[in-house]
Backbone as CSV, one residue per row, in Angstrom:
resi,resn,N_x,N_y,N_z,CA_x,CA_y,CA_z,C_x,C_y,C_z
1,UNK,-17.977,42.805,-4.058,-18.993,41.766,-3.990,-18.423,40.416,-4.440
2,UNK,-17.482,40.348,-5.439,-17.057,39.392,-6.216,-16.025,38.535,-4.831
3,UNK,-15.516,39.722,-4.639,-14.068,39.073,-3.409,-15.096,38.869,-2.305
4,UNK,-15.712,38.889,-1.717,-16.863,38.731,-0.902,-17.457,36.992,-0.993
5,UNK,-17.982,36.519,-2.480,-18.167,35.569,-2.807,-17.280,34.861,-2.823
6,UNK,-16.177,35.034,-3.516,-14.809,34.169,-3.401,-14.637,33.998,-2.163
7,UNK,-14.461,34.674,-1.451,-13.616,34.429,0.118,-14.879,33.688,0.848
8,UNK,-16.257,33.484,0.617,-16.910,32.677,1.252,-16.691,31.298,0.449
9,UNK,-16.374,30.876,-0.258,-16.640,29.743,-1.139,-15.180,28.986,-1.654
10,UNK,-14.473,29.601,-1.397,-12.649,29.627,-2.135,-12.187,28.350,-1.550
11,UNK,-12.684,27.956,-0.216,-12.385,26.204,-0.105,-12.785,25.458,-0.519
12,UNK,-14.513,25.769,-1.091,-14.878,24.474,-1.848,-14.517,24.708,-3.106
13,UNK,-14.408,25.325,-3.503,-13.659,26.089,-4.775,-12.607,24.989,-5.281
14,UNK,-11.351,25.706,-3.918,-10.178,24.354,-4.102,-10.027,22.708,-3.784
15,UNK,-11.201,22.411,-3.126,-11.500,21.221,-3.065,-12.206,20.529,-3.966
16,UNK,-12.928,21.184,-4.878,-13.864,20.753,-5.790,-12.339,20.016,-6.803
17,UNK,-11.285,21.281,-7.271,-10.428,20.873,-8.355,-9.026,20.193,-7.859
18,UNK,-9.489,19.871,-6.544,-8.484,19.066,-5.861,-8.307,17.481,-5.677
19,UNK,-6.954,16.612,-5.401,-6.920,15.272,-5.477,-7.990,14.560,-4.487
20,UNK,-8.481,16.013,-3.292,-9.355,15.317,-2.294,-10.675,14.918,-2.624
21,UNK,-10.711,15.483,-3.675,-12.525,14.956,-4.297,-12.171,13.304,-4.403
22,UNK,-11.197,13.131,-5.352,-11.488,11.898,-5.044,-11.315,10.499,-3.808
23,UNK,-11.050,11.321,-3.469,-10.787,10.581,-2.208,-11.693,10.601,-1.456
24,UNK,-12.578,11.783,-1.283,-14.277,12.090,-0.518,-14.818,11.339,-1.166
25,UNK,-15.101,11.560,-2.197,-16.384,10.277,-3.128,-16.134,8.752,-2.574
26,UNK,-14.808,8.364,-2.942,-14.439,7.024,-2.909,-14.831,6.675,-1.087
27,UNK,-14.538,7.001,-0.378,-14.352,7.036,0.868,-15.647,6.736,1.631
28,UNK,-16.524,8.133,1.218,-18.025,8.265,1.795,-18.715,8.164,0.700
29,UNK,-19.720,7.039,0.538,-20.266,6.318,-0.305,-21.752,7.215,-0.073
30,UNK,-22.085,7.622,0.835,-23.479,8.662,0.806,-23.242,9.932,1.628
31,UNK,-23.611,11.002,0.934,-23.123,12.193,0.429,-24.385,12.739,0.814
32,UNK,-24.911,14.076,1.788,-25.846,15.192,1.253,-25.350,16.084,0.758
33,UNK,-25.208,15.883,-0.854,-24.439,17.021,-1.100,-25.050,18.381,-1.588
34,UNK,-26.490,18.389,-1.648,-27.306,19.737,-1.177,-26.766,20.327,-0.112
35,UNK,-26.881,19.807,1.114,-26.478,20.650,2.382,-25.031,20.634,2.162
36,UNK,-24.163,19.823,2.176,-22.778,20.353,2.466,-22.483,21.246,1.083
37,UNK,-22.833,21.324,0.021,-22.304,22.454,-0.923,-23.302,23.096,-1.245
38,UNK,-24.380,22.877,-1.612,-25.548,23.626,-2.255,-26.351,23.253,-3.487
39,UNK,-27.196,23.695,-4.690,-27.381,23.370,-5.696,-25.963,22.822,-6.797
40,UNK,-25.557,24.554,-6.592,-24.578,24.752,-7.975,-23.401,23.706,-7.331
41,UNK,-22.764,23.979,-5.755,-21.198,22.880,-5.528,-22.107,21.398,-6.099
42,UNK,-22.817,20.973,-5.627,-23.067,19.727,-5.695,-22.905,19.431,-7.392
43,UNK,-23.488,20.164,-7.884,-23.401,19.740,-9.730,-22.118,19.833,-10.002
44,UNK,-21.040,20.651,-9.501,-19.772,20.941,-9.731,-19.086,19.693,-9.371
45,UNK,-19.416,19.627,-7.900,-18.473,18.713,-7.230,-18.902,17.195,-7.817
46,UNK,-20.370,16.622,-8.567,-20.264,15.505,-9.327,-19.531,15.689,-10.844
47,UNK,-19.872,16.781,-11.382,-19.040,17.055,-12.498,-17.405,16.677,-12.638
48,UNK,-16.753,17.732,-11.529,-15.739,17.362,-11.432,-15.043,15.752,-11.253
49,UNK,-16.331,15.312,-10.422,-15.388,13.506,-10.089,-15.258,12.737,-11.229
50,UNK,-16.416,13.087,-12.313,-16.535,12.519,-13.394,-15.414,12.798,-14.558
51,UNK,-14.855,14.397,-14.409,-13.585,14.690,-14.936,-12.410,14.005,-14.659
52,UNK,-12.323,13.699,-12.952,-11.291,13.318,-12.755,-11.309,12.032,-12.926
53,UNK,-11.991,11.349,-12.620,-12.084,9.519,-13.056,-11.841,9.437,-14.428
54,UNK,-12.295,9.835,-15.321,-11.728,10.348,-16.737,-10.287,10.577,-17.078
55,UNK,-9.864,11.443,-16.394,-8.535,11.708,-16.631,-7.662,10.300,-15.659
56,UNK,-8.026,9.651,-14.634,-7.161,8.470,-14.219,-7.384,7.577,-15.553
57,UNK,-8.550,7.107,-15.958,-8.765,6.194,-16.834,-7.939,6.641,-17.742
58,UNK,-7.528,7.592,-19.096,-6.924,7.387,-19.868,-5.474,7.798,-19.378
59,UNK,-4.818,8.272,-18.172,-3.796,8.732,-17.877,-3.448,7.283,-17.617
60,UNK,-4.300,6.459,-16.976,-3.631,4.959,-16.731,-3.611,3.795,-17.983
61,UNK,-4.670,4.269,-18.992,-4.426,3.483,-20.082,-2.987,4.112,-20.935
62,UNK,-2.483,5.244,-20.457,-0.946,5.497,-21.332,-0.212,4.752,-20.240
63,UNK,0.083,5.266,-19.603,0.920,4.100,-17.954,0.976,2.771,-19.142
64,UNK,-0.208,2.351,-18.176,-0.148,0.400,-18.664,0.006,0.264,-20.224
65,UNK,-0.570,0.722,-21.084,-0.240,0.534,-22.715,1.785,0.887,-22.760
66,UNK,2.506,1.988,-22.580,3.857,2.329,-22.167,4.586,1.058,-21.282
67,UNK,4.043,0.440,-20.612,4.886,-0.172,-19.710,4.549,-1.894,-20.574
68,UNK,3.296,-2.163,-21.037,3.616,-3.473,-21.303,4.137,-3.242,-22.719
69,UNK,4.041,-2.153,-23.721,4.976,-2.124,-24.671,6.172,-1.959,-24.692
70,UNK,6.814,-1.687,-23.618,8.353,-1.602,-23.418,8.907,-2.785,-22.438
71,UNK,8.323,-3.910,-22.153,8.677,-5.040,-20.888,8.191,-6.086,-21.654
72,UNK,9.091,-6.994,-21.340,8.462,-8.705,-21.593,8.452,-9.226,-20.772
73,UNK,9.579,-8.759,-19.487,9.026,-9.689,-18.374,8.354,-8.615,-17.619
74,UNK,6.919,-9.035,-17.259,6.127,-7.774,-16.546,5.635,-8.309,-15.474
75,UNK,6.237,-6.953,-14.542,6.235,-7.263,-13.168,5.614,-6.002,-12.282
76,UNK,4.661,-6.294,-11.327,3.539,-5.585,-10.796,4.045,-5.145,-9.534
77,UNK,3.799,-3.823,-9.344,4.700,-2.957,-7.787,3.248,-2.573,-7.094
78,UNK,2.639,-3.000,-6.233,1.797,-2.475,-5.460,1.819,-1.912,-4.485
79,UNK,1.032,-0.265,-4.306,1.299,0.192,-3.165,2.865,0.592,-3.231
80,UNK,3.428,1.374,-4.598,4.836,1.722,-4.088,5.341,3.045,-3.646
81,UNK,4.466,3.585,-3.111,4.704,4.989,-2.234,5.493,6.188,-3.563
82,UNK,6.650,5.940,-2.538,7.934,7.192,-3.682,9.394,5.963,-3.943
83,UNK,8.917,5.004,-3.577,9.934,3.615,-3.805,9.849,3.064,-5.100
84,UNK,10.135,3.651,-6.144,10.127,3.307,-7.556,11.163,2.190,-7.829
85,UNK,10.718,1.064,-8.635,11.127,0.157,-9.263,11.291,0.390,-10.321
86,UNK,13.081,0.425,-11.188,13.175,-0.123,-12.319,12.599,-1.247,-13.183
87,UNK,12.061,-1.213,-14.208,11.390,-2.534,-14.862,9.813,-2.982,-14.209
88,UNK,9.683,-2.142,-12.996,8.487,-2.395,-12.481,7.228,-1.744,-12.905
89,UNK,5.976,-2.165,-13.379,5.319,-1.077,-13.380,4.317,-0.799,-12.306
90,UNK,4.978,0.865,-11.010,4.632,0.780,-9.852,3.227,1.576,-9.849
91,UNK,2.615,0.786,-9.070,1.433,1.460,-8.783,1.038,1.770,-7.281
92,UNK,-0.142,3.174,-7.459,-0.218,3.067,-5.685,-1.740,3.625,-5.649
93,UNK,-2.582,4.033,-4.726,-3.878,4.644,-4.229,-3.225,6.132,-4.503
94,UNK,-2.536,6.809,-4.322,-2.428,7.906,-4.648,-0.590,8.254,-5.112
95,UNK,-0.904,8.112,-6.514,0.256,8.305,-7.017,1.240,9.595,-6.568
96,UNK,2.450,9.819,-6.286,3.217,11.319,-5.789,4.034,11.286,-7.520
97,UNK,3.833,10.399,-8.529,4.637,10.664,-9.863,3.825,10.350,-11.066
98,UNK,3.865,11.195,-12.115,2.789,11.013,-13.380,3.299,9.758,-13.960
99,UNK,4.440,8.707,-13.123,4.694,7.874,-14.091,4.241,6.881,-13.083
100,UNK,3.238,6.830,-12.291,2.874,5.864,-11.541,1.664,5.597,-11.448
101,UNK,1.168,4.462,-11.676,-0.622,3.853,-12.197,-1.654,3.923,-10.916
102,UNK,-3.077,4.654,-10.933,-3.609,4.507,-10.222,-4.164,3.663,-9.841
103,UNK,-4.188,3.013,-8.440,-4.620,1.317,-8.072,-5.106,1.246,-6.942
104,UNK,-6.338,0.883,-6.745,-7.093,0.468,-5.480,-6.644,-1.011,-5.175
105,UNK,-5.885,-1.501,-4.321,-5.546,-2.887,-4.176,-6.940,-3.490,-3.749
106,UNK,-7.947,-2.874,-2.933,-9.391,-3.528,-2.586,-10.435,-3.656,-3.535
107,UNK,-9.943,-2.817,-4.996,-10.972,-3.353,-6.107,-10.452,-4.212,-6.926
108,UNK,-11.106,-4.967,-8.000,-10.474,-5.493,-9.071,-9.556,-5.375,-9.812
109,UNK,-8.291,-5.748,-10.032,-6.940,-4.826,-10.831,-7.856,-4.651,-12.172
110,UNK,-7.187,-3.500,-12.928,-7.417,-3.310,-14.219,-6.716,-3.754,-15.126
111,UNK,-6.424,-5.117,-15.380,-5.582,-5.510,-16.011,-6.286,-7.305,-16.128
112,UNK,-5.890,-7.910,-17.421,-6.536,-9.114,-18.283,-5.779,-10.125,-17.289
113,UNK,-6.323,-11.712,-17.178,-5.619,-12.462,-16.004,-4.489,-13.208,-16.914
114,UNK,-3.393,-13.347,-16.139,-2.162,-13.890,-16.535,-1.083,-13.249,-17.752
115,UNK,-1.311,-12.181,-16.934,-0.491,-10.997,-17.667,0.851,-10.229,-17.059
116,UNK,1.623,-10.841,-15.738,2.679,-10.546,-15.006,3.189,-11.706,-14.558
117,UNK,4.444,-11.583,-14.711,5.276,-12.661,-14.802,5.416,-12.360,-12.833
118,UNK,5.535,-11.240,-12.811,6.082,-11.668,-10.694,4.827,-10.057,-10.394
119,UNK,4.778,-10.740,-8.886,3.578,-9.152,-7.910,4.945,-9.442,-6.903
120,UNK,4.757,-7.875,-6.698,5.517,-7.653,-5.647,4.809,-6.612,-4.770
121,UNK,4.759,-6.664,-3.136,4.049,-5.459,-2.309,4.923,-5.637,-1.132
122,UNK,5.374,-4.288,-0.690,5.791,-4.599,1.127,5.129,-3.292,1.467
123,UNK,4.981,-3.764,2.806,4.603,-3.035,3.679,3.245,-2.448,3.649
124,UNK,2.393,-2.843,2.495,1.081,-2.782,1.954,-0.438,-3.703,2.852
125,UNK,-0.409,-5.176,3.020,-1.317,-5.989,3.614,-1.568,-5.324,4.572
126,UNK,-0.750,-5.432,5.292,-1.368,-4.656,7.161,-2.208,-3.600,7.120
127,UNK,-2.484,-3.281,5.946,-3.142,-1.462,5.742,-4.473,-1.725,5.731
128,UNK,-4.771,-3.173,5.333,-5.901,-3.468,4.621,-6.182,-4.154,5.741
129,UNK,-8.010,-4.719,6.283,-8.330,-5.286,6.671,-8.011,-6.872,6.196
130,UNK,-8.297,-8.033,7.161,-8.051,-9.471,6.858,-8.744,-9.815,5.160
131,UNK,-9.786,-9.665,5.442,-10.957,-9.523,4.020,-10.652,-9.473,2.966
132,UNK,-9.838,-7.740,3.053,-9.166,-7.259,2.040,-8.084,-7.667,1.461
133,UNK,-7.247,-7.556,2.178,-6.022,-8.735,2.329,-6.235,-9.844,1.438
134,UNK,-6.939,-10.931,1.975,-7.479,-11.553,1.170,-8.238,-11.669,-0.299
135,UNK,-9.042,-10.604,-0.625,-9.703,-10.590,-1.957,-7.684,-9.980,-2.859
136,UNK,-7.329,-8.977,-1.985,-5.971,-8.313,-3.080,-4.877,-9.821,-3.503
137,UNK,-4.776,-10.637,-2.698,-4.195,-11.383,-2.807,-4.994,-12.479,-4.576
138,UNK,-6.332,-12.562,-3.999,-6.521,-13.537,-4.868,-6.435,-12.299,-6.759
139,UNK,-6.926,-11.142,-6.338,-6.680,-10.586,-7.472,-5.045,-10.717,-8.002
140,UNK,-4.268,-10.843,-7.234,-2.698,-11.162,-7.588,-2.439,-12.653,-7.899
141,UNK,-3.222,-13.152,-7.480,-3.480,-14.529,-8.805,-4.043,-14.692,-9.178
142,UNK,-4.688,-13.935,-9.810,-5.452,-13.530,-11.012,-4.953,-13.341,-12.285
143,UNK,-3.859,-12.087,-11.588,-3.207,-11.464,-12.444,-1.917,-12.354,-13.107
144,UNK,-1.235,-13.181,-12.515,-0.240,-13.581,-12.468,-0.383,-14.996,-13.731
145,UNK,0.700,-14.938,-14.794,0.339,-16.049,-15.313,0.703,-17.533,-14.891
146,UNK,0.949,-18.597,-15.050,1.278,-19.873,-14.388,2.932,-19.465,-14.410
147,UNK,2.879,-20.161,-13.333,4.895,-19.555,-13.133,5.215,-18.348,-12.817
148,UNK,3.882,-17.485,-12.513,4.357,-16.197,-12.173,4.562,-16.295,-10.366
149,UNK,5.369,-15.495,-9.868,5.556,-15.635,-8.534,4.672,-13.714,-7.572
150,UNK,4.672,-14.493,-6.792,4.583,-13.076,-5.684,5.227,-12.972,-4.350
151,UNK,5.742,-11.885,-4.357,6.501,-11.921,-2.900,6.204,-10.335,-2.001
152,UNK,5.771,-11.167,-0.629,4.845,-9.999,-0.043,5.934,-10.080,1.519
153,UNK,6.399,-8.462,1.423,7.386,-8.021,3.032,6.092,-7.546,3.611
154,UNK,5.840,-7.899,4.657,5.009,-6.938,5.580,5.760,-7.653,7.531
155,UNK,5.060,-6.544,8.273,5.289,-6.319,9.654,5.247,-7.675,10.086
156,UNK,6.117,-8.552,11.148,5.401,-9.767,11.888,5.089,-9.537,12.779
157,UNK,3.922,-9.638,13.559,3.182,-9.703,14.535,4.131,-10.346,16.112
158,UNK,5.303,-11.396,15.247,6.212,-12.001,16.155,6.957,-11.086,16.497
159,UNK,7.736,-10.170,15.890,8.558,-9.348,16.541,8.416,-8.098,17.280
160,UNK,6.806,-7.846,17.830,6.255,-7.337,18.611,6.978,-7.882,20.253
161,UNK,6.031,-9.249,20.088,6.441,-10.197,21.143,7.696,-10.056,21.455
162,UNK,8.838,-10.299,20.841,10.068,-10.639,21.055,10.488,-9.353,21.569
163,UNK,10.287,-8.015,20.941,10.766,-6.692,21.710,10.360,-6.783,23.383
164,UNK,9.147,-6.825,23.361,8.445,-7.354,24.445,9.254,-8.209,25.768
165,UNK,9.086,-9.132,24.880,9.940,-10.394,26.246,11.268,-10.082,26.232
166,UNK,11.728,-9.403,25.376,13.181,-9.097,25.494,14.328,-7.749,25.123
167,UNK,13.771,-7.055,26.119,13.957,-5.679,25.750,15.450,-4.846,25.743
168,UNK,16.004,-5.945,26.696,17.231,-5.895,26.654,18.257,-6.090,25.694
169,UNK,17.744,-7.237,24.870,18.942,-7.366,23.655,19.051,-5.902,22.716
170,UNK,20.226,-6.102,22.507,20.534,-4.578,21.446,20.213,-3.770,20.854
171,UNK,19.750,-4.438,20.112,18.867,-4.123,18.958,17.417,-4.084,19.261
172,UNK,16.962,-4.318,19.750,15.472,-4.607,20.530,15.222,-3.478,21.040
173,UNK,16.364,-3.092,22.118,16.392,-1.908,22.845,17.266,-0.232,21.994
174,UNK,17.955,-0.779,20.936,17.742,0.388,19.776,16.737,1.228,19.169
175,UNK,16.113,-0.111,18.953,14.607,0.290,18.310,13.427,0.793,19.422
176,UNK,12.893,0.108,20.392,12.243,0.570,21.183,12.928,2.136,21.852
177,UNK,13.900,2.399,21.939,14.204,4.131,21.964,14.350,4.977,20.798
178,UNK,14.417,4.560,19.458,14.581,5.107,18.388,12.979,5.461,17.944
179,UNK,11.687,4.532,17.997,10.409,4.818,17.356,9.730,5.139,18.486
180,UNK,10.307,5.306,19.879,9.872,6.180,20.715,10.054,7.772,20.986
181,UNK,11.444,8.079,20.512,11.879,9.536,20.290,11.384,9.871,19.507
182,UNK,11.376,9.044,17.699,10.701,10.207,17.098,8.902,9.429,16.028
183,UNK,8.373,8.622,17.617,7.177,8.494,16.725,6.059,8.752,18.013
184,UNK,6.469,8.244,18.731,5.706,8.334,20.409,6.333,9.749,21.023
185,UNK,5.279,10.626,20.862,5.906,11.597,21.576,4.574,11.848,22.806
186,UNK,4.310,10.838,23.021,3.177,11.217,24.173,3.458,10.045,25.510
187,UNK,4.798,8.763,24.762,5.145,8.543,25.868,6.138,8.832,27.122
188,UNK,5.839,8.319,28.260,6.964,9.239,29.461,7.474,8.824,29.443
189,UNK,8.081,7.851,28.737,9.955,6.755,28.893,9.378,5.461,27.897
190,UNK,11.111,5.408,27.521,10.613,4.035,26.418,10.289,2.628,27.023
191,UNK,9.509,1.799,26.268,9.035,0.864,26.840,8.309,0.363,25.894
192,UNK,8.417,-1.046,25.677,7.960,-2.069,24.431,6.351,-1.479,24.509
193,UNK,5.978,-1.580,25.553,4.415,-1.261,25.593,3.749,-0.482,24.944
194,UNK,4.226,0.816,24.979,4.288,2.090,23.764,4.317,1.142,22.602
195,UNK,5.693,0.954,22.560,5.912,0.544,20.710,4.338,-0.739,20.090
196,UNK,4.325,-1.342,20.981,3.622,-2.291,20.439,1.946,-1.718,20.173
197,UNK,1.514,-1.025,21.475,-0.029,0.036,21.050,0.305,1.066,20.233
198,UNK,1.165,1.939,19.779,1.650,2.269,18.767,1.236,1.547,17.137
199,UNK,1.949,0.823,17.500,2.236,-0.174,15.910,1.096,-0.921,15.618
200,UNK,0.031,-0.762,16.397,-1.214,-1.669,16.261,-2.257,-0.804,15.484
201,UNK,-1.859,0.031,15.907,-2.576,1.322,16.065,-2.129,2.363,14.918
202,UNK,-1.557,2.492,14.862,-0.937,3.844,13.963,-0.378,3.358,12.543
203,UNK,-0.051,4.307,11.904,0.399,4.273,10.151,-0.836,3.568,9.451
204,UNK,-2.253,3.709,10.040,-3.463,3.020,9.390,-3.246,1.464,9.391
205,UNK,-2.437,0.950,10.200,-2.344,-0.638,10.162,-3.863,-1.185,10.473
206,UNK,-4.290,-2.509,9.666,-5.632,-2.916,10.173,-5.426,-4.076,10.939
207,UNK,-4.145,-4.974,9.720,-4.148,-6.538,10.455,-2.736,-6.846,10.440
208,UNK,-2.323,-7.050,11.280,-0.910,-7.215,11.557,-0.721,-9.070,11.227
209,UNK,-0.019,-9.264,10.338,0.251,-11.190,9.879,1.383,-11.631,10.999
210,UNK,1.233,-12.732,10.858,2.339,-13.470,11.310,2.995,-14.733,10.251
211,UNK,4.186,-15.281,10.251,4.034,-16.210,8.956,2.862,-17.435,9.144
212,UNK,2.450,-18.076,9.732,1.348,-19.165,9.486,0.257,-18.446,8.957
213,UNK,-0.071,-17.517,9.334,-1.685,-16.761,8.857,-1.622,-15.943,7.488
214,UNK,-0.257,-15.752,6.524,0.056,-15.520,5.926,-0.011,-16.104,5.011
215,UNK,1.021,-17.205,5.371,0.988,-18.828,4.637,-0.455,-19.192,4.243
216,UNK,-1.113,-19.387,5.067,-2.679,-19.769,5.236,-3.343,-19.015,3.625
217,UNK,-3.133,-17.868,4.249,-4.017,-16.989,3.224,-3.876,-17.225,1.593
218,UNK,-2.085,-17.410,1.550,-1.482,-16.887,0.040,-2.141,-18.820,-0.445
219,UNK,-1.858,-20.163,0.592,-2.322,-20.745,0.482,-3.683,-21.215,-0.529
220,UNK,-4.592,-20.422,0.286,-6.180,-20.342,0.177,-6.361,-19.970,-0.981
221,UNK,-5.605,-18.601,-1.621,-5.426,-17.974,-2.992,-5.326,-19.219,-4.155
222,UNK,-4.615,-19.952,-4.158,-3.944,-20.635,-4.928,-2.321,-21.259,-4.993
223,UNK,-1.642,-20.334,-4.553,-0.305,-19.944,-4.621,0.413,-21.340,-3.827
224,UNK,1.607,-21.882,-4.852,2.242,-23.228,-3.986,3.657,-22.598,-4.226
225,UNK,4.329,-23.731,-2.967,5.828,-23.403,-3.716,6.592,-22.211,-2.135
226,UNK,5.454,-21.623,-1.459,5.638,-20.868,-0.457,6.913,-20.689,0.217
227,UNK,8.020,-19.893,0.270,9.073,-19.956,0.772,9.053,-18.436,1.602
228,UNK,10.204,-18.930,2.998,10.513,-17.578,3.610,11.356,-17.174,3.157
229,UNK,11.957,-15.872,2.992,13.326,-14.986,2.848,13.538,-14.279,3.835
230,UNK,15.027,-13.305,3.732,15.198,-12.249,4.399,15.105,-11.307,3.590
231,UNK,15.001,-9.750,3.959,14.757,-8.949,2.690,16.070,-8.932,2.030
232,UNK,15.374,-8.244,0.935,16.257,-8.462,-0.304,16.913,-9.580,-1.203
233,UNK,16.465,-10.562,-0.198,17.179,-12.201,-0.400,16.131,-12.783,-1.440
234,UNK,16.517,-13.855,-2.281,15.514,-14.254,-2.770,16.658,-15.329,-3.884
235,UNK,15.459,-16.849,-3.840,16.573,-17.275,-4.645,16.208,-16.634,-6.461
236,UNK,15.221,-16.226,-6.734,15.221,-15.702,-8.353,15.764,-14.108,-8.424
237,UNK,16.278,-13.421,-8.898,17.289,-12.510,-9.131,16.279,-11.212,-9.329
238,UNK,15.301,-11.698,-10.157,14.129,-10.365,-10.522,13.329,-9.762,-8.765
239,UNK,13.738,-10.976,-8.268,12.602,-10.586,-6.714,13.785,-10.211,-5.921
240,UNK,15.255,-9.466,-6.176,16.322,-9.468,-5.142,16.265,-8.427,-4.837
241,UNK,16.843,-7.777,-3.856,16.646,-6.147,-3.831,16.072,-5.176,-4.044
242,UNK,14.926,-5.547,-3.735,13.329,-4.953,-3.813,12.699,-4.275,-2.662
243,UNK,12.849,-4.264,-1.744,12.706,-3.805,-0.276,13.341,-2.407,-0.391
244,UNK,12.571,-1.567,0.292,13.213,-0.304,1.066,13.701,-0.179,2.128
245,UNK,14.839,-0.761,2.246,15.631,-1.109,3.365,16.265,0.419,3.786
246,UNK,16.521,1.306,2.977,16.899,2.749,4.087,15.953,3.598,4.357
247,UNK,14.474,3.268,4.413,13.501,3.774,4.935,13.276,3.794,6.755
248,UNK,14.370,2.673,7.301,14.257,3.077,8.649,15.762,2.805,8.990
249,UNK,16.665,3.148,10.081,17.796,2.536,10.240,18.278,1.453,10.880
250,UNK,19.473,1.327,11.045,19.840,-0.099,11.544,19.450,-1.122,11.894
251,UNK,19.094,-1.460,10.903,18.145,-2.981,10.063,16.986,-2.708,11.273
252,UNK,16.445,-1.969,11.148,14.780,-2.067,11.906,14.052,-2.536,10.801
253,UNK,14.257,-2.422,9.742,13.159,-2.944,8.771,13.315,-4.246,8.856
254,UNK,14.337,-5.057,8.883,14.795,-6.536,8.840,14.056,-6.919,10.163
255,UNK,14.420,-6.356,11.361,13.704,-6.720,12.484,12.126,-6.581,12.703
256,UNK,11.216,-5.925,11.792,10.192,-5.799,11.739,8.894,-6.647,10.612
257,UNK,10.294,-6.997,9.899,9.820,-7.211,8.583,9.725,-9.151,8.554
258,UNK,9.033,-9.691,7.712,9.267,-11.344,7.338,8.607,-11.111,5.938
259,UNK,9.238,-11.585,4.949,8.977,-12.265,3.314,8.788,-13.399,3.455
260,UNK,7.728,-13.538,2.203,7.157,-14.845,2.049,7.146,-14.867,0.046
261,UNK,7.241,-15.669,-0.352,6.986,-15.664,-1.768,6.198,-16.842,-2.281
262,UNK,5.463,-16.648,-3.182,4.566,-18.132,-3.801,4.918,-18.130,-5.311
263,UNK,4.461,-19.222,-5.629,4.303,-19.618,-7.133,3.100,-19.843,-7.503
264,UNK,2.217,-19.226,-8.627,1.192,-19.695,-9.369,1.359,-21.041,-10.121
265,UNK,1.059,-21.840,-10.309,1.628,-23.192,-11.045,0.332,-23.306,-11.832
């Protein structure tokens, strides 16, 4: 009878004490959670969220208390996947390491304003709607004290185009057969066209920047001083070699990628 009950119930079981609760709550903001679990899941499954928000809150007050007691110059990693920064303290939406802070870039940071000397994010904005984009940005000068800088790698919208009009150059045509073999497997031959409904489309991208609309934004924030780089380039030494440049090969990230950096003043 017992294995009977278990084996009807053993998924919500493991979902109740799983990372996906929180991610259901956060996600879907109205819930019947009578019908989808019952009396008893539903008391469980609010119980539990309340455990687990609990355990982020003080698991992230050791994080951040640990990291600004051991740093003077403190510097903010958003959105850093499994790309850990030395000296950084990295944070992401769903941490893969107990030494990494839990962070919604679309809510308010948890942290007092003018308390990081540099923000750093790549490959993060595009994930987020324009909106969003926007409010994370101004929370990053928020955060940032006067003189603190931020420098944001994400996708350009330009080098869509350019694969596009020019499919022939080398490298153009590297890449358009390389993220067609192993990301498009539903197209019948390579062709910018793929790559570009692809890339619009896929890895949860919302808003793809270009540098003026970028500029614009970090602009609007506050942020002066605006300069382009190449990755890894940078004229201050703390913002150098920060990019995950062997995350794709032969400089596709460089070809995909444009940096921008600001100053809080």
């Amino acid at each position: 009878m017992i294995k009977k009950i278990f084996s009807a119930f053993h998924w919500r079981i493991r979902f109740l004490f799983s990372r996906d609760l929180f991610n259901y709550i956060t996600e879907y903001k109205q819930i019947d959670f009578l019908k989808a679990f019952g009396p008893l899941g539903s008391f469980t499954l609010i119980f539990n969220f309340f455990i687990w928000k609990t355990f982020l809150y003080f698991s992230g007050n050791r994080i951040k208390n640990k990291y600004f007691n051991n740093n003077n110059i403190r510097k903010l990693h958003l959105g850093c996947g499994v790309h850990l920064l030395d000296g950084w303290l990295n944070t992401d939406f769903s941490p893969k390491s107990s030494n990494v802070l839990t962070l919604d870039v679309t809510k308010t940071f948890p942290f007092l304003d003018g308390v990081f000397d540099y923000v750093f994010n790549e490959h993060l904005i595009e994930h987020l709607t324009y909106v969003q984009g926007y409010r994370m940005l101004n929370e990053c000068y928020r955060v940032l004290r006067s003189g603190g800088k931020i420098r944001i790698s994400t996708p350009d919208l330009g080098f869509l185009i350019k694969i596009y009009n020019n499919p022939q150059i080398e490298i153009n045509k590297s890449y358009i057969n390389w993220v067609t073999v192993h990301e498009i497997n539903y197209a019948p031959f390579c062709d910018a066209v793929f790559i570009i409904n692809n890339f619009m489309r896929s890895y949860g991208h919302q808003f793809i920047y270009e540098e003026k609309i970028l500029r614009f934004l970090m602009e609007k924030c506050g942020f002066e001083k605006i300069e382009k780089f190449n990755l890894s380039q940078s004229k201050d030494s703390e913002l150098c070699g920060l990019e995950n440049i062997e995350r794709l090969p032969n400089d596709f990230l460089m070809l995909e990628t444009f940096t921008l950096e600001g100053t809080k003043l």
